[in-house]
C-alpha positions, 0 to 999 in steps of 0.5 A: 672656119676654114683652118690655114694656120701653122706653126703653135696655137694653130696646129696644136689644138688650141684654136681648135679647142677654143672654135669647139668651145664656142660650136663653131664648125672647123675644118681639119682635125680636133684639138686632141689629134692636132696636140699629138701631132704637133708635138714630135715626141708624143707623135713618134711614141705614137706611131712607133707603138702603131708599128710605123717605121721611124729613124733612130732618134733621142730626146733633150729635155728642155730645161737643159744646160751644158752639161745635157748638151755635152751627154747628148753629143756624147749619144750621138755617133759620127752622123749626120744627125737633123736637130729641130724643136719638138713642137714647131711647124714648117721646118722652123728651127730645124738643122742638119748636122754632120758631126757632133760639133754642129750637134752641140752648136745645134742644141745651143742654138734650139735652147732659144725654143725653150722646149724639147730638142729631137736629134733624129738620124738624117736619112739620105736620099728622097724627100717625099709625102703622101696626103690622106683626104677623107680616109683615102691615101692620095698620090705620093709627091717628091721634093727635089731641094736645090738647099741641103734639104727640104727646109723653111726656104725651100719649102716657101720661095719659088726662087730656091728652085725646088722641084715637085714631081706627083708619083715620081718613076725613079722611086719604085711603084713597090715602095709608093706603095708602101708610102701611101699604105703608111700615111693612112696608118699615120693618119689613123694611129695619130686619130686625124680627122678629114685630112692631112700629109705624112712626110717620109725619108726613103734611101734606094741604097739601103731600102730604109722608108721612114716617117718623119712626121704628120702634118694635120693642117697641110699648106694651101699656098701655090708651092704645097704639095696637098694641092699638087697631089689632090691635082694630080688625083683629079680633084681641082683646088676649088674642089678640094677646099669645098671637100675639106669644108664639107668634110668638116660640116658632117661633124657636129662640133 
């Protein structure tokens, strides 16, 4: 079975679970790995622990009323803050705040989720990723959002005019360096199997590099950036598909 799924019961274990109950044979990672990376929280504990660098961030644990959204606002300082769910995909649900009073609208908002909010320091600057196929980091790409950033829109439709550049030149071959060093530690630290795509924050004006989270089944639409980067590496679309495929067939399920 060849996994495209995304957002619950797709990427967070629970297909995996019931294709490995059944001895199907599947591509991407277990239900465990796929359950850790899915939820933000456990992920960021994870990753801290493993030493990757991470923005500031909280925690509003869902059940939550008014008065949990007036003591996180009052955590919160002048901004900008990103507000998302702690287990959705894609950028569903996902905002940016530049003072407390979109936080608090924000957070009133994320309760229609019925799940854990993550309000998580905006770090400025590029919008970057760096997959990992079969153990090995492949190159870095940059998406260039035309929107405020890289959200459901941007990442989806061809009209927003978003841009992707494979190893962009204007971020210093030092810090794809790192990038890539770090997605395979991400990947590892989260236990992945075959592959997957780490996604990053970096502002040139302070040096600051952050992961912001780990993506088990990557996209594989005209517009996703596994595709670019494995193009960019050599490795065709057909190709990389039968090297996902053949990666998933050397485990005994």
């Amino acid at each position: 079975a060849f996994l495209g799924l995304h957002g619950e019961y797709g990427e967070d274990g629970t297909i995996q679970h019931a294709l490995a109950e059944r001895g199907v044979c599947y591509t991407g990672s277990g239900p465990e790995a796929s359950a850790r990376a899915f939820d933000k929280i456990r992920a960021k504990r994870l990753l801290g622990r493993a030493g990757v660098p991470l923005a500031a961030h909280g925690i509003l644990e869902f059940p939550f009323g008014a008065r949990g959204i007036r003591h996180a606002v009052r955590m919160t300082g002048d901004g900008p803050w990103v507000v998302k769910p702690a287990r959705m995909g894609s950028s569903v649900g996902v905002t940016l705040c530049r003072n407390r009073g979109q936080v608090r609208r924000a957070l009133e908002q994320g309760a229609t989720y019925r799940q854990h909010q993550l309000i998580e320091e905006f770090v400025p600057g590029h919008e970057l990723t760096c997959g990992v196929l079969a153990d090995r980091p492949l190159p870095v790409v940059e998406a260039i959002a035309q929107r405020t950033f890289f959200d459901y829109e941007a990442k989806y439709t061809k009209s927003t005019g978003t841009q992707y550049v494979v190893e962009p030149t204007t971020i210093p071959e030092a810090v794809r360096a790192e990038i890539r060093r770090l997605a395979l530690e991400s990947h590892r630290a989260l236990g992945c199997d075959d592959y997957s795509r780490t996604d990053f924050r970096y502002d040139p004006k302070t040096g600051k590099l952050v992961v912001l989270e780990v993506n088990t089944l990557p996209g594989m639409t005209q517009t996703s950036l596994l595709p670019k980067a494995a193009g960019a590496a050599g490795i065709s679309f057909t190709e990389l598909l039968t090297r996902i495929c053949s990666l998933a067939m050397r485990v005994v399920v």
